[in-house]
C-alpha positions in Angstrom: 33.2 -3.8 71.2 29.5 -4.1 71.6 29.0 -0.2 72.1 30.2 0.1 68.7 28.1 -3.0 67.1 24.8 -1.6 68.7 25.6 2.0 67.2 26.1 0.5 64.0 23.1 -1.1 64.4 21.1 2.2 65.4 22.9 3.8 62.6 22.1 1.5 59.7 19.6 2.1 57.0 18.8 -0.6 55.1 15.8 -1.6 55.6 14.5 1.9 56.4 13.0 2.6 53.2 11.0 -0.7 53.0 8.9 0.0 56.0 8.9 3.6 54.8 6.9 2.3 51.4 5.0 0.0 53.1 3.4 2.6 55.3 3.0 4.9 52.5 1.4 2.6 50.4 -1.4 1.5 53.2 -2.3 4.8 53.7 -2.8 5.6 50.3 -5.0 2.2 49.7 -6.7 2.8 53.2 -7.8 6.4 52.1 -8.8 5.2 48.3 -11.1 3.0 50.2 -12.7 5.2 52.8 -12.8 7.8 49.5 -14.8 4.9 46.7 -17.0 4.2 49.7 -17.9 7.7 50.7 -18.1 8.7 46.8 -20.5 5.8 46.0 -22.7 6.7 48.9 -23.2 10.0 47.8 -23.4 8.8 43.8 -26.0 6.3 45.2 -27.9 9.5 46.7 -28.0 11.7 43.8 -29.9 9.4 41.6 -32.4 8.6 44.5 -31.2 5.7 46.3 -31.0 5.8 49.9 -28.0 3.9 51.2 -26.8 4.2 54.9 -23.3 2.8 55.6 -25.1 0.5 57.9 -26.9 -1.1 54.8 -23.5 -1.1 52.5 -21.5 -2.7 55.1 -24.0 -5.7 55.2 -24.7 -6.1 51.9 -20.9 -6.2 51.6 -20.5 -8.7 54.6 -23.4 -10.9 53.5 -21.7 -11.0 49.8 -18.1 -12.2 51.0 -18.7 -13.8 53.8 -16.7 -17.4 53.4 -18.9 -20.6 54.1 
């Protein structure tokens, strides 16, 4: 009786697709991110201004840091 409750267990689906999606969907918004930053460093660079990761990733923390 319990053998055949765990398989059903291993067997079931349901909530497959949900963690599925969710993974999909931080990837995609973790690689837009990385991709907007990289492409505004180099935007930043063609007109002239030097901006290091370094100094983006402070100006960011000093703009939304919580008091």
């Amino acid at each position: 009786m319990m053998k055949q409750l765990l398989i059903e267990f291993i067997k079931d689906e349901a909530g497959q697709s949900i963690v599925e999606y969710t993974l999909l969907l931080t990837l995609i918004g973790a690689t837009s991110v990385f991709m907007l930053t990289v492409m505004g460093l180099s935007v930043s660079r063609m007109i002239g201004v030097n901006v290091t990761i370094e100094d983006y990733t402070l100006w960011a923390y000093e703009k939304f840091k919580t008091k």
